[in-house]
C-alpha positions in Angstrom: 93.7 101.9 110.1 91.2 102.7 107.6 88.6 100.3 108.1 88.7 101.2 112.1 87.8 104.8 110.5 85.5 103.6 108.1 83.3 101.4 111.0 83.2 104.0 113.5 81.2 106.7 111.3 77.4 105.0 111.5 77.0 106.5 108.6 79.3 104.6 106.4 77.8 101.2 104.6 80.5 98.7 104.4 78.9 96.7 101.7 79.1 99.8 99.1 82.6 100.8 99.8 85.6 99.3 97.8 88.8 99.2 100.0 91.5 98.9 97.3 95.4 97.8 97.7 94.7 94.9 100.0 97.2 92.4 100.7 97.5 89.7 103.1 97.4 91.4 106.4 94.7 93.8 105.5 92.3 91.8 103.6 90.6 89.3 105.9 89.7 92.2 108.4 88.1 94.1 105.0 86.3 91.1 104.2 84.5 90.3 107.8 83.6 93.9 108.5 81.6 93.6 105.0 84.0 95.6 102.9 84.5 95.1 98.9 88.7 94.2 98.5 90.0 95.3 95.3 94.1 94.4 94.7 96.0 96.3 92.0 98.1 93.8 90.6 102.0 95.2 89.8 104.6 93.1 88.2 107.1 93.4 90.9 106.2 95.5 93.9 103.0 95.0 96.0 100.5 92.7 94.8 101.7 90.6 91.8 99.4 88.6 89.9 100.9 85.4 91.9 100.4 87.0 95.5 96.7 87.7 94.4 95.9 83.8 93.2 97.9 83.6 96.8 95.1 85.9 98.1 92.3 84.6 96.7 92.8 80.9 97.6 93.2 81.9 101.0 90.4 84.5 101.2 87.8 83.5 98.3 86.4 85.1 95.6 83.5 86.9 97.6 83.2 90.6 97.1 87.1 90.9 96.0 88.4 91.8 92.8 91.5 92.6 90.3 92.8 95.8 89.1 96.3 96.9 87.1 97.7 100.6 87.0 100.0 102.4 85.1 101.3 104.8 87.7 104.3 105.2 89.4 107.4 102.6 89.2 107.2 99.2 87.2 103.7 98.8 85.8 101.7 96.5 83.6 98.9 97.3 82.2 97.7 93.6 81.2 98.5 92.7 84.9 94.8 91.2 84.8 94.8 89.0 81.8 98.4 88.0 83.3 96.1 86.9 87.1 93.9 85.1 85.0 96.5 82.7 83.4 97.8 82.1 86.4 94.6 81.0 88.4 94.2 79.0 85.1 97.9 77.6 85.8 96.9 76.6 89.3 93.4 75.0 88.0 90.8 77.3 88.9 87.2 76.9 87.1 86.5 79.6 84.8 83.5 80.3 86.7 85.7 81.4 89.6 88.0 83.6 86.8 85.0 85.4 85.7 83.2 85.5 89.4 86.8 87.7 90.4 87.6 89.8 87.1 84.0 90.7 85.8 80.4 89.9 87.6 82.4 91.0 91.3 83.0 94.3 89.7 79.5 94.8 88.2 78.0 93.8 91.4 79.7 96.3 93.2 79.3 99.0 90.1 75.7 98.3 90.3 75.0 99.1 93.2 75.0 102.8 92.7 71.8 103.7 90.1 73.6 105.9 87.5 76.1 103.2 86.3 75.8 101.9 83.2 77.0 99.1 81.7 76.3 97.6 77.8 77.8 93.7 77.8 80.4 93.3 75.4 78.0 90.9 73.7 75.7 93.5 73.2 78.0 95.7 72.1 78.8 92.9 69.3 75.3 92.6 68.4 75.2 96.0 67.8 77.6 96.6 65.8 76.3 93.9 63.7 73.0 95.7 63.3 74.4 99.0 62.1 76.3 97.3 59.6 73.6 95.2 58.2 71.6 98.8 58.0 74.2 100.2 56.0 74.1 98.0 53.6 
């Protein structure tokens, strides 16, 4: 298995590695070796938006996170904003929603010193400013 690969080179820092396409039986082990989880949420096979609120109530929302794809077979490319009514179907605070689909991926993203990241708010503000200036 990976993470039996991963933990036996010394070298390897569990805490800044992302194991992604984790699903019941692989996630748990990810987690208490120190690993970030990342599922990729499909709309049929492998991890749906409802096996992931599955996932999360049984694992937490510590170092795990939400992606979609649009690669091979049945996709859906708002697979994440599809998870987040669903944990909102099954009463989750919003503070959790955000904890799993946005500050869990900038803490991970931040760890490494060249990634940048402008906060949509930000972005908002900015926009503002250059249109006031072109007036």
């Amino acid at each position: 298995m990976i993470i039996d690969m991963l933990m036996s080179d010394r070298r390897v820092q569990p805490e800044r590695v992302l194991i992604d396409h984790v699903e019941e039986h692989t996630v748990g082990l990810a987690k208490e070796e120190g690993f970030w989880c990342a599922m990729t949420l499909y709309p049929i096979t492998k991890c749906t938006p409802s096996r992931a609120a599955d996932i999360i109530e049984a694992y937490g929302d510590d170092r795990i996170m939400v992606n979609s794809a649009g690669d091979w077979g049945p996709s859906n490319p708002i697979a994440v904003p599809d998870f987040i009514q669903e944990l909102r179907k099954r009463g989750h605070p919003e503070s959790k929603i955000k904890k799993i689909v946005y500050d869990n991926p900038l803490e991970f993203f931040r760890q490494c010193r060249r990634f940048q990241f402008t906060p949509p708010d930000t972005l908002a503000d900015n926009a503002a400013l250059v249109e006031s200036q072109k007036l």
